[in-house]
CHARMM internal coordinates of N, CA and C (Angstrom, degrees):
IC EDIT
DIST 1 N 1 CA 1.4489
DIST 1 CA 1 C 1.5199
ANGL 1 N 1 CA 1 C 108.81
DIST 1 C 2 N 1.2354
ANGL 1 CA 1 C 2 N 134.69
DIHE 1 N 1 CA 1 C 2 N 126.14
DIST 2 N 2 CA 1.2578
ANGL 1 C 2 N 2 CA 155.43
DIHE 1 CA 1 C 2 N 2 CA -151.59
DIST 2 CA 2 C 1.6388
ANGL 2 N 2 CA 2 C 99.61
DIHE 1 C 2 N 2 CA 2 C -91.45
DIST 2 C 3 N 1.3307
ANGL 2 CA 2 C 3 N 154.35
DIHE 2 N 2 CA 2 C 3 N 135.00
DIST 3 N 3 CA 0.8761
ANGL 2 C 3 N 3 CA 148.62
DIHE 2 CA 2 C 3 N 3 CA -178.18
DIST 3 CA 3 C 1.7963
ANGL 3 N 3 CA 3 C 102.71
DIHE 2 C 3 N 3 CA 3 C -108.30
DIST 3 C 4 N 1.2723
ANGL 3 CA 3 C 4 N 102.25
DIHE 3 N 3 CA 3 C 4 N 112.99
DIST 4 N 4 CA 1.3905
ANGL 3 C 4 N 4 CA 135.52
DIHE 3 CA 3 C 4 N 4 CA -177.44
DIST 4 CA 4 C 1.4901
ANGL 4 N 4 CA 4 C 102.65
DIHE 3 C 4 N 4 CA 4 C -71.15
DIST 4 C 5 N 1.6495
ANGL 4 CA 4 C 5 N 126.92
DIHE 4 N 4 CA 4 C 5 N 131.65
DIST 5 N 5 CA 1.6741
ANGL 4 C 5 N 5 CA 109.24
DIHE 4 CA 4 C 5 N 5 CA 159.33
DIST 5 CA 5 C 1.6448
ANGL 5 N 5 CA 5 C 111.99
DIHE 4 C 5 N 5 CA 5 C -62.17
DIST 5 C 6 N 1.1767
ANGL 5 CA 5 C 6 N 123.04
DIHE 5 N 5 CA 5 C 6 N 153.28
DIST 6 N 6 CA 1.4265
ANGL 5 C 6 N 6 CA 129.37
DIHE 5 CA 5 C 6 N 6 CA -178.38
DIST 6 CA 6 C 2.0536
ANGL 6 N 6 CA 6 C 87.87
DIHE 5 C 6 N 6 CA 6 C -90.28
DIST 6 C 7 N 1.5251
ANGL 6 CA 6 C 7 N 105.25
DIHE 6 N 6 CA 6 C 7 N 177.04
DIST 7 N 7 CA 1.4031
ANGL 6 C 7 N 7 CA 86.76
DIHE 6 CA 6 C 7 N 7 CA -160.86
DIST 7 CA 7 C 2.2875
ANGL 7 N 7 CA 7 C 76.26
DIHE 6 C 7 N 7 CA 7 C -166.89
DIST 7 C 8 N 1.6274
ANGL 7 CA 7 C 8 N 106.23
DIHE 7 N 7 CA 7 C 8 N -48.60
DIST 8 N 8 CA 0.8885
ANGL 7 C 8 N 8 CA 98.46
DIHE 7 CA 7 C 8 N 8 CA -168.81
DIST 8 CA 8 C 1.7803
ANGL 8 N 8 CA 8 C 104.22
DIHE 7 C 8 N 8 CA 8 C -133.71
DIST 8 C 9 N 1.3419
ANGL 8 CA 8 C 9 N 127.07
DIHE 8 N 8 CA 8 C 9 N 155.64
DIST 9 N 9 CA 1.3798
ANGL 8 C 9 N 9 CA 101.56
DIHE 8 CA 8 C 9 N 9 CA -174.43
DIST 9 CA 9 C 1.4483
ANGL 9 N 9 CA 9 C 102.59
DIHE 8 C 9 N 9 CA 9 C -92.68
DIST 9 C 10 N 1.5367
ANGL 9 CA 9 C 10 N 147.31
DIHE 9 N 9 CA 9 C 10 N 12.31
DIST 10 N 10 CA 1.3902
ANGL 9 C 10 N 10 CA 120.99
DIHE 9 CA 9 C 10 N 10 CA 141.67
DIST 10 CA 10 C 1.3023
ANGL 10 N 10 CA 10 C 129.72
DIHE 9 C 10 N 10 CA 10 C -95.52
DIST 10 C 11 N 1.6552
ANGL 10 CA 10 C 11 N 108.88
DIHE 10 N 10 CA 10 C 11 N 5.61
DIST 11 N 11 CA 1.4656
ANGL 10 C 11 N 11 CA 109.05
DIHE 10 CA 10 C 11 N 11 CA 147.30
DIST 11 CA 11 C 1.5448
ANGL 11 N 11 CA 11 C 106.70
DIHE 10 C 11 N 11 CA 11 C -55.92
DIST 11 C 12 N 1.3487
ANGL 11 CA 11 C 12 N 116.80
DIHE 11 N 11 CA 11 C 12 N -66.01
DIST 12 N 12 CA 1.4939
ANGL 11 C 12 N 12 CA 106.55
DIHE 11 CA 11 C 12 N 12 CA -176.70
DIST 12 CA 12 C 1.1968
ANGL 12 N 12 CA 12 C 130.16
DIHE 11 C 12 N 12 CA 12 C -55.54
DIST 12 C 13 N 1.1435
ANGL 12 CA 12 C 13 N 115.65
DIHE 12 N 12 CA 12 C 13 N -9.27
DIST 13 N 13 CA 1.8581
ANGL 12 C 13 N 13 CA 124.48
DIHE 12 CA 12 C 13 N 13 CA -138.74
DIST 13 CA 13 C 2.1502
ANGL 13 N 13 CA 13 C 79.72
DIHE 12 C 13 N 13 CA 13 C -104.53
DIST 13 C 14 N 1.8731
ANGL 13 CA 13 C 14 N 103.18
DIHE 13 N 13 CA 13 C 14 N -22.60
DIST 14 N 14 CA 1.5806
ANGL 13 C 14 N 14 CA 102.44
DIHE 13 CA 13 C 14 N 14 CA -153.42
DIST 14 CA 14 C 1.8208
ANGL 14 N 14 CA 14 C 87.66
DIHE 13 C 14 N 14 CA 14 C -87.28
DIST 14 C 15 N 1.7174
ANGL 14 CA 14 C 15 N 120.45
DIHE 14 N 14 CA 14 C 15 N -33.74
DIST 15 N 15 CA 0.8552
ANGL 14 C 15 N 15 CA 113.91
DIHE 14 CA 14 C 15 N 15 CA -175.58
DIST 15 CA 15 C 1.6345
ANGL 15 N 15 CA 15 C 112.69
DIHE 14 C 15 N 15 CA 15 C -97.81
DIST 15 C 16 N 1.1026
ANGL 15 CA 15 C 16 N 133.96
DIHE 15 N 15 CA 15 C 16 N 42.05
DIST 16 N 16 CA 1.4318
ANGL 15 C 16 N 16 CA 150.04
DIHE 15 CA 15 C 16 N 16 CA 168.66
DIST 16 CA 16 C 1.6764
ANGL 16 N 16 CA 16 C 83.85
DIHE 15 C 16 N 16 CA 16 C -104.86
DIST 16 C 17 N 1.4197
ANGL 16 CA 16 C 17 N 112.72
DIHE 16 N 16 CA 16 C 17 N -83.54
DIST 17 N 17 CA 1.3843
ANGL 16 C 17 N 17 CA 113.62
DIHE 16 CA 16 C 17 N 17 CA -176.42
DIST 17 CA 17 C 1.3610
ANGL 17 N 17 CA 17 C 115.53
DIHE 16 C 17 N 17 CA 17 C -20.67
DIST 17 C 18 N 1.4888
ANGL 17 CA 17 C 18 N 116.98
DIHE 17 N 17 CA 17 C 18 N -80.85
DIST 18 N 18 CA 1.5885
ANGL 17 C 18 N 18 CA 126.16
DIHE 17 CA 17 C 18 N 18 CA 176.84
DIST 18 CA 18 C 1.8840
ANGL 18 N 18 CA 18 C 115.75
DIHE 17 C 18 N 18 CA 18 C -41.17
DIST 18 C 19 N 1.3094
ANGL 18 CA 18 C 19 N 125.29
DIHE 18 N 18 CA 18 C 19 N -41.20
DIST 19 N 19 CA 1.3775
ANGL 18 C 19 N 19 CA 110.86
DIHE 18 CA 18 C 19 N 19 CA 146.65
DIST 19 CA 19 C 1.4576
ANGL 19 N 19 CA 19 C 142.03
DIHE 18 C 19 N 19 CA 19 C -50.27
DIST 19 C 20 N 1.1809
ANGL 19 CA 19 C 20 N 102.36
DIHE 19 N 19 CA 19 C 20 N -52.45
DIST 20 N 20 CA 1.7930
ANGL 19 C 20 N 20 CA 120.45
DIHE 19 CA 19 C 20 N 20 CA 168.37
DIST 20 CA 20 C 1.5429
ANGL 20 N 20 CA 20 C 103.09
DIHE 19 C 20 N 20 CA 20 C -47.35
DIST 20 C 21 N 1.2897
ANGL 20 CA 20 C 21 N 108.58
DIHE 20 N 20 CA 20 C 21 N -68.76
DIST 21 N 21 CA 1.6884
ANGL 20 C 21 N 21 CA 119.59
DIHE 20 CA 20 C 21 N 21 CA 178.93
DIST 21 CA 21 C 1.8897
ANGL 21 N 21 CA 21 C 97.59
DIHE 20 C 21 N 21 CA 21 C -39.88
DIST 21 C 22 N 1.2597
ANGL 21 CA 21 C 22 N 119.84
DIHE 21 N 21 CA 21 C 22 N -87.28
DIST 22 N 22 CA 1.5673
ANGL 21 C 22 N 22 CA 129.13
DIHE 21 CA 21 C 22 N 22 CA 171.85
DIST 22 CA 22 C 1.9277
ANGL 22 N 22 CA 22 C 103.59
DIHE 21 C 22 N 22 CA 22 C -24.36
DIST 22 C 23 N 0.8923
ANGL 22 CA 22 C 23 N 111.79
DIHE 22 N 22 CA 22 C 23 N -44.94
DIST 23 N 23 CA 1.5567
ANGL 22 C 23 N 23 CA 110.01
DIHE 22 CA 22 C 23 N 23 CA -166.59
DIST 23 CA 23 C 1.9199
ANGL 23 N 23 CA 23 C 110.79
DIHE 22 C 23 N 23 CA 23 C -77.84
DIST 23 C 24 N 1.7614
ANGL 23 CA 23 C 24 N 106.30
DIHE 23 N 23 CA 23 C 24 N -53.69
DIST 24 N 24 CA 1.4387
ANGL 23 C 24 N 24 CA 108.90
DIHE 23 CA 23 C 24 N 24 CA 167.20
DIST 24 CA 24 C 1.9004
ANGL 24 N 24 CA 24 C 119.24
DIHE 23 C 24 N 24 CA 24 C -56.29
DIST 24 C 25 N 1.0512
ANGL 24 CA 24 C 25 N 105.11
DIHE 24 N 24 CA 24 C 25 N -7.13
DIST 25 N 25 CA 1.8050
ANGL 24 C 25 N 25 CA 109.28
DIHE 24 CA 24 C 25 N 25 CA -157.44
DIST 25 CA 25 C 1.1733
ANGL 25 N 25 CA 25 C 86.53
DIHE 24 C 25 N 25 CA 25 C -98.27
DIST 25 C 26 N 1.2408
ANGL 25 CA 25 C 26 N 114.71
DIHE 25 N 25 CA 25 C 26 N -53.06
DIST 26 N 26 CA 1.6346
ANGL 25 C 26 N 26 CA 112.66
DIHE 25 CA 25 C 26 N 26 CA -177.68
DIST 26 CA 26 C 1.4935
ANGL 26 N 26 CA 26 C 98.29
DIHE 25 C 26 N 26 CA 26 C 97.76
DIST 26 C 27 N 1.2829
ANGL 26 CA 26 C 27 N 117.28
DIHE 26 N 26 CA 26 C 27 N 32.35
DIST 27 N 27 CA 1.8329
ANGL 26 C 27 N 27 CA 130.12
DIHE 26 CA 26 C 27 N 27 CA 157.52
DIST 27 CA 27 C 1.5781
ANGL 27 N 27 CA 27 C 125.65
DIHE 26 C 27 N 27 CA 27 C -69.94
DIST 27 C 28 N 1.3940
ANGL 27 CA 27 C 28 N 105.79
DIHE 27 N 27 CA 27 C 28 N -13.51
DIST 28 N 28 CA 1.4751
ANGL 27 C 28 N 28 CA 114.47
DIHE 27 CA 27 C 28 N 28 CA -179.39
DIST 28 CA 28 C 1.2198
ANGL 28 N 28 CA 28 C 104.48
DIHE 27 C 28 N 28 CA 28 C -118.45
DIST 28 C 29 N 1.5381
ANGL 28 CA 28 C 29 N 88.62
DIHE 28 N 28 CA 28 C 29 N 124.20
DIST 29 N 29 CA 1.6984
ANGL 28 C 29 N 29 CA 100.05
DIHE 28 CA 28 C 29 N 29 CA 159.93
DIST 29 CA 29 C 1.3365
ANGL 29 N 29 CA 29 C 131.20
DIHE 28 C 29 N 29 CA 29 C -46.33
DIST 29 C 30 N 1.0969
ANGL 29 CA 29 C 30 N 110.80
DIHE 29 N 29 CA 29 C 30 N -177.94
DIST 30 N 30 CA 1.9133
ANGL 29 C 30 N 30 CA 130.97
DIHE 29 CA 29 C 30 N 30 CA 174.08
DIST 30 CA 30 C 1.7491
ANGL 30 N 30 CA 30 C 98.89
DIHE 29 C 30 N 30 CA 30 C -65.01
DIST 30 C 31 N 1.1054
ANGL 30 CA 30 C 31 N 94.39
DIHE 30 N 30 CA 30 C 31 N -37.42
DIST 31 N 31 CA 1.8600
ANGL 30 C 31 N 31 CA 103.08
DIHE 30 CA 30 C 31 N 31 CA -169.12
DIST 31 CA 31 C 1.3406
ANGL 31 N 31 CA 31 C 93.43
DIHE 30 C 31 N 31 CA 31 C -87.54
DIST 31 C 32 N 0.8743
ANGL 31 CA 31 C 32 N 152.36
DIHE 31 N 31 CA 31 C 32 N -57.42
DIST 32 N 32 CA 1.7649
ANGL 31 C 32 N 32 CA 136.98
DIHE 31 CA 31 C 32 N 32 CA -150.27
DIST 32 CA 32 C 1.6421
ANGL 32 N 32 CA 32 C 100.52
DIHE 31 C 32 N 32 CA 32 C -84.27
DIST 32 C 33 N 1.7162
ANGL 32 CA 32 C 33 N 115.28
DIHE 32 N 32 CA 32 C 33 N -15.00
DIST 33 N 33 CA 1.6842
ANGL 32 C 33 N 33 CA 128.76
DIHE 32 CA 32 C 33 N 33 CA -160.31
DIST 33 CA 33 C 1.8755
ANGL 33 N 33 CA 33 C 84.73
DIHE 32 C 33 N 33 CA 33 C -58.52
DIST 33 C 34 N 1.0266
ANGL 33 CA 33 C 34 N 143.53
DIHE 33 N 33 CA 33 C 34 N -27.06
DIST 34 N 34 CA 1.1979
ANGL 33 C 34 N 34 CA 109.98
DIHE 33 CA 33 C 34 N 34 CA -140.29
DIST 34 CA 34 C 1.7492
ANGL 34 N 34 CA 34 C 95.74
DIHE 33 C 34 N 34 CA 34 C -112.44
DIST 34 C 35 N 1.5538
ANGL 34 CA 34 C 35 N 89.21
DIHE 34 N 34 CA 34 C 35 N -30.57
DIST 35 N 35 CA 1.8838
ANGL 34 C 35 N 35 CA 101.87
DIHE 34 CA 34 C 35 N 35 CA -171.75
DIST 35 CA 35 C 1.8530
ANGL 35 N 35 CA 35 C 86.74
DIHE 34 C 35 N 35 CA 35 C -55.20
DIST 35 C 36 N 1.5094
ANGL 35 CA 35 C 36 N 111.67
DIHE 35 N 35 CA 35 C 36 N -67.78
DIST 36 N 36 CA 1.2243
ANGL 35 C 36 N 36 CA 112.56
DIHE 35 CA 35 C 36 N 36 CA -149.11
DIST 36 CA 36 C 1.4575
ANGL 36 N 36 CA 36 C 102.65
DIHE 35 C 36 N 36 CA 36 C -53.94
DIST 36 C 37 N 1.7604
ANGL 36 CA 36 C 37 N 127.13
DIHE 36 N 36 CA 36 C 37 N -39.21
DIST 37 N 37 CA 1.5377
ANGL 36 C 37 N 37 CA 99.60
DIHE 36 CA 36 C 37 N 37 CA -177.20
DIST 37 CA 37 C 1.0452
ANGL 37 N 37 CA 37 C 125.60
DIHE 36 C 37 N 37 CA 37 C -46.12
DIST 37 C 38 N 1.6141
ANGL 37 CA 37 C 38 N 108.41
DIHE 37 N 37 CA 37 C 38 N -46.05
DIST 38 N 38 CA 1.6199
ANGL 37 C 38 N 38 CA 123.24
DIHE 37 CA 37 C 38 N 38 CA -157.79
DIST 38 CA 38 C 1.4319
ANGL 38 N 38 CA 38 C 110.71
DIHE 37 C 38 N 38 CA 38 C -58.96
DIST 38 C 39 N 1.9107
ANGL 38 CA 38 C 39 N 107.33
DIHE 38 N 38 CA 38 C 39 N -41.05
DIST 39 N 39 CA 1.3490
ANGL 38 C 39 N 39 CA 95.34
DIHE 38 CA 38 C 39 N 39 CA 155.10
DIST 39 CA 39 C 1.1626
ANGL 39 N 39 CA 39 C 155.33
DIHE 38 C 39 N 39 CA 39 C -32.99
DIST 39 C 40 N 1.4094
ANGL 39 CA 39 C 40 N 99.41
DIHE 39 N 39 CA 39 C 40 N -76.53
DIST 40 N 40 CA 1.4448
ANGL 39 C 40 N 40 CA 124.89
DIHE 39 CA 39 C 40 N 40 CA 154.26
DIST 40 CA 40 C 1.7877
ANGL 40 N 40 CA 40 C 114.30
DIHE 39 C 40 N 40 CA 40 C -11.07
DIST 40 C 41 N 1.4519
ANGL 40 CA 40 C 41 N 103.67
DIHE 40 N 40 CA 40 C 41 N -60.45
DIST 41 N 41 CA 1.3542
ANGL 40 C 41 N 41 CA 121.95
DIHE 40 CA 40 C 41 N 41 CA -175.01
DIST 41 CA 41 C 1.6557
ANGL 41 N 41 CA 41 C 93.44
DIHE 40 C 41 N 41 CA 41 C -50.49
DIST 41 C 42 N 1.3752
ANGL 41 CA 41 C 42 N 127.33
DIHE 41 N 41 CA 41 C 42 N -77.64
DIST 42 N 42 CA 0.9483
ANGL 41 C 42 N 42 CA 141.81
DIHE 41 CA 41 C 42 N 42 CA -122.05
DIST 42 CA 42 C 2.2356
ANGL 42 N 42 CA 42 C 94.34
DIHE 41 C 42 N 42 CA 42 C -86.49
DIST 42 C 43 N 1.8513
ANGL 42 CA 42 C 43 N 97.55
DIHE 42 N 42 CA 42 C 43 N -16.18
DIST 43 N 43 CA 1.2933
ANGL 42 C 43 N 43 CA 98.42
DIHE 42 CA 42 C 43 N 43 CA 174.80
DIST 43 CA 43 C 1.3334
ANGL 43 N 43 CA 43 C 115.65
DIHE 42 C 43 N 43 CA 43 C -86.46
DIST 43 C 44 N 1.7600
ANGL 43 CA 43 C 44 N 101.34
DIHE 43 N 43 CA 43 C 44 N -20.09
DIST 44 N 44 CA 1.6110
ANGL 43 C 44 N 44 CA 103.35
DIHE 43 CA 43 C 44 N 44 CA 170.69
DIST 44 CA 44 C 1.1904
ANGL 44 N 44 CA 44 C 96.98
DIHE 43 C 44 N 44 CA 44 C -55.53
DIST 44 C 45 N 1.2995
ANGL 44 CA 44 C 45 N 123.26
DIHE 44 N 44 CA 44 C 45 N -81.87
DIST 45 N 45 CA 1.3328
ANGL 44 C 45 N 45 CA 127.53
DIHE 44 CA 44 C 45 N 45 CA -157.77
DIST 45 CA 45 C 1.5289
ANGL 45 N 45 CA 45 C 134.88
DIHE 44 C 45 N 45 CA 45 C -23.98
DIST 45 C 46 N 1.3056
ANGL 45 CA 45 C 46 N 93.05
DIHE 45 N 45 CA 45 C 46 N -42.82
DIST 46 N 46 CA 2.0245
ANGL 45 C 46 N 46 CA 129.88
DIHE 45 CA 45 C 46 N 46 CA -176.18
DIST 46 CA 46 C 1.5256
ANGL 46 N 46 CA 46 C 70.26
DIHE 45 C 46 N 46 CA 46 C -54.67
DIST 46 C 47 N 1.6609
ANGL 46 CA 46 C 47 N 121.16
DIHE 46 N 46 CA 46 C 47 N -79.27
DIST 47 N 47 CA 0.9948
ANGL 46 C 47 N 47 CA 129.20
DIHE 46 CA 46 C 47 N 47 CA -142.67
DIST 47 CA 47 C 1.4946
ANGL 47 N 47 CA 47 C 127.89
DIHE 46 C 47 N 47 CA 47 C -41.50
DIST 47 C 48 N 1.7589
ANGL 47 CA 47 C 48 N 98.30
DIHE 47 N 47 CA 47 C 48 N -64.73
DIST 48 N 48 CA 1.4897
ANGL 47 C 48 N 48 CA 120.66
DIHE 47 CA 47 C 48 N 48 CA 160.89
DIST 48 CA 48 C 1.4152
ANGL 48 N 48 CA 48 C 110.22
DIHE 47 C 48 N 48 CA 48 C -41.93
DIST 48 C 49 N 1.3625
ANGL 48 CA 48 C 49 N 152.66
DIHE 48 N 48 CA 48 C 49 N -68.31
DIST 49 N 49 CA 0.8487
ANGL 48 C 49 N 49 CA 151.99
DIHE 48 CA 48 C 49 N 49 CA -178.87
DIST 49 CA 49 C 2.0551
ANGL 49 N 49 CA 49 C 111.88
DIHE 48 C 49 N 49 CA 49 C -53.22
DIST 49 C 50 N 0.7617
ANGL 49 CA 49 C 50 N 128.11
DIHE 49 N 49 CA 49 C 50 N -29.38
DIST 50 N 50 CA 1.1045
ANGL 49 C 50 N 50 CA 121.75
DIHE 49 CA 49 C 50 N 50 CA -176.79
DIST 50 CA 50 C 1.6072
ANGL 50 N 50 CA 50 C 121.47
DIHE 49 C 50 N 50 CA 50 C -82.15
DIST 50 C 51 N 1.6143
ANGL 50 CA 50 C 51 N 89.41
DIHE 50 N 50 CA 50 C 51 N -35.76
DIST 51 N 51 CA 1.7830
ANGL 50 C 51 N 51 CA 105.36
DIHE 50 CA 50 C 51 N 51 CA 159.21
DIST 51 CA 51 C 1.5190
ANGL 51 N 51 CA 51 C 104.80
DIHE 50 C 51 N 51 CA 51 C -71.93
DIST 51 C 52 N 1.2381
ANGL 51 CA 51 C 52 N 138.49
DIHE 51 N 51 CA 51 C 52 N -35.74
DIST 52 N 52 CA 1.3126
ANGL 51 C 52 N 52 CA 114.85
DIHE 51 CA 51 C 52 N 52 CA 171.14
DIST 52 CA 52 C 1.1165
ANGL 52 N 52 CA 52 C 119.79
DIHE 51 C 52 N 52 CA 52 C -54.86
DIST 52 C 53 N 1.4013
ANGL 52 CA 52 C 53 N 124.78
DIHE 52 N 52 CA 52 C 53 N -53.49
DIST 53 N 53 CA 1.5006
ANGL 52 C 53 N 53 CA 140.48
DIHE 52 CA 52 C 53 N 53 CA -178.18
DIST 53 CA 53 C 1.0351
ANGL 53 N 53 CA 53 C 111.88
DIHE 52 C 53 N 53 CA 53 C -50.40
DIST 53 C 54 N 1.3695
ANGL 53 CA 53 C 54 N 123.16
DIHE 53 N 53 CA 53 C 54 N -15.59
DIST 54 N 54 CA 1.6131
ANGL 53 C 54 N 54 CA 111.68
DIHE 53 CA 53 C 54 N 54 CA -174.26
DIST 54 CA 54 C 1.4544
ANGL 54 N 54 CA 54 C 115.04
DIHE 53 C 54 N 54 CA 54 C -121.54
DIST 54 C 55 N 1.7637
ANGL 54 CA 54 C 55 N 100.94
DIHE 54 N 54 CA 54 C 55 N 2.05
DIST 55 N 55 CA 1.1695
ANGL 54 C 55 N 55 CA 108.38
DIHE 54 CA 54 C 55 N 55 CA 169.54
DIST 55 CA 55 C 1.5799
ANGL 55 N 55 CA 55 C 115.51
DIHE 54 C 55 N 55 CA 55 C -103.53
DIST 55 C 56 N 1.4133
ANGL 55 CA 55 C 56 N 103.68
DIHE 55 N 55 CA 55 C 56 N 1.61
DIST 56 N 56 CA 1.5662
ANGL 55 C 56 N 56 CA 99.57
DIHE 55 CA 55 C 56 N 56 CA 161.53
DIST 56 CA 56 C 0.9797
ANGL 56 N 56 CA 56 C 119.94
DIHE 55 C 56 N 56 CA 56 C -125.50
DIST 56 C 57 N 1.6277
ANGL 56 CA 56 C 57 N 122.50
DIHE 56 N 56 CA 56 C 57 N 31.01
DIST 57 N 57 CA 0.9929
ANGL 56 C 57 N 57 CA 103.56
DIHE 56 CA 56 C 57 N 57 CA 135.70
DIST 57 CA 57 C 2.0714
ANGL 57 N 57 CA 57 C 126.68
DIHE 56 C 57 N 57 CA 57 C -112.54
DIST 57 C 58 N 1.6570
ANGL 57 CA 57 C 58 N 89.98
DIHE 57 N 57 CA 57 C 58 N -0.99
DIST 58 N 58 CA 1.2787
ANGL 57 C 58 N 58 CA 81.41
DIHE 57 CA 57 C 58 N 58 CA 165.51
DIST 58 CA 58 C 1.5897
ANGL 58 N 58 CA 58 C 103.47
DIHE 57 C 58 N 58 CA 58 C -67.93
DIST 58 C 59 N 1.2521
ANGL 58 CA 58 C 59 N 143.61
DIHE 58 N 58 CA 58 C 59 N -26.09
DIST 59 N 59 CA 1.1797
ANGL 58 C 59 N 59 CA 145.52
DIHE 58 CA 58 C 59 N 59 CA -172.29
DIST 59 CA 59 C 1.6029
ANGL 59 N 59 CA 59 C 97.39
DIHE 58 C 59 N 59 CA 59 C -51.04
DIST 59 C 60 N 1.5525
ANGL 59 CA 59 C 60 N 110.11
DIHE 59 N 59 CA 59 C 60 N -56.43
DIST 60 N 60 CA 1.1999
ANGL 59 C 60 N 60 CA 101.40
DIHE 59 CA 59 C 60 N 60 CA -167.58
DIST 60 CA 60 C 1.5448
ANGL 60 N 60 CA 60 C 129.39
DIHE 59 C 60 N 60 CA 60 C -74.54
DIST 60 C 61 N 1.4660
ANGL 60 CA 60 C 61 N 95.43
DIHE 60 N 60 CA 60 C 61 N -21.10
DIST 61 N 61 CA 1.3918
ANGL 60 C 61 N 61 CA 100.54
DIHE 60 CA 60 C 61 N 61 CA 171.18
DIST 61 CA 61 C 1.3377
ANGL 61 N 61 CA 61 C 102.22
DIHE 60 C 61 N 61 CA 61 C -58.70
DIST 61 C 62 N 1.0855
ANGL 61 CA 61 C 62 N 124.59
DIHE 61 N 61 CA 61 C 62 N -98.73
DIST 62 N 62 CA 1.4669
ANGL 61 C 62 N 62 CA 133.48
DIHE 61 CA 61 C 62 N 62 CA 174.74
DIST 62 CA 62 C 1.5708
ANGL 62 N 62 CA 62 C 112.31
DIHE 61 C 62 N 62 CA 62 C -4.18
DIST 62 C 63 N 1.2779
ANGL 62 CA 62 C 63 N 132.70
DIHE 62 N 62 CA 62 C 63 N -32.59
DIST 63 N 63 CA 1.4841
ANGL 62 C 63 N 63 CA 141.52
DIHE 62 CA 62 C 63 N 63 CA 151.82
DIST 63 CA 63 C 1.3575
ANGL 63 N 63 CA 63 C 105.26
DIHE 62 C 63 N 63 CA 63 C -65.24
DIST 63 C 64 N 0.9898
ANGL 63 CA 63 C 64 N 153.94
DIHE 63 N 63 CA 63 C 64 N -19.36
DIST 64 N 64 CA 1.5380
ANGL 63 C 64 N 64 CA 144.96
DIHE 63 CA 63 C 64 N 64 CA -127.58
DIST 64 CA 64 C 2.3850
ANGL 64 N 64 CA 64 C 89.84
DIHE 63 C 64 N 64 CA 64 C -143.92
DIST 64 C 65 N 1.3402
ANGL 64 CA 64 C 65 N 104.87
DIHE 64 N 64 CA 64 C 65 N -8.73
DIST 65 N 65 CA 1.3650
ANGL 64 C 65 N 65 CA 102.44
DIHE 64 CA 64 C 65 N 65 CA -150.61
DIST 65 CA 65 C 1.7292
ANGL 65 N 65 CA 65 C 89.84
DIHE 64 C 65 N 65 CA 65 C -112.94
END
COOR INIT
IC SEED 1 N 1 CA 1 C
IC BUILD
């Protein structure tokens, strides 16, 4: 699996899904088992962080208002 730049978080949020989906189905091999967690991980992450970011700055708006 080719690692894509992330760009938007429901680009990521669409390919978290499409792993999860691949991972519960039991479509991935023994060999792809390890790429796709690490992914996964690394789309959480994108993820979490982007909801922070946008929750501080609605924070700040809301300070600023």
């Amino acid at each position: 699996m080719a690692k894509k730049k992330l760009s938007s978080y429901n680009e990521a949020y669409e390919e978290l899904q499409t792993i999860s989906a691949k991972l519960e189905s039991g479509e991935a091999d023994i060999d792809q088992l390890t790429v796709l967690v690490k992914r996964a991980k690394e789309l959480v992450k994108f993820c979490q962080d982007k909801l922070r970011a946008t929750e501080s700055e609605l924070s700040e708006t809301e300070k600023s208002s």
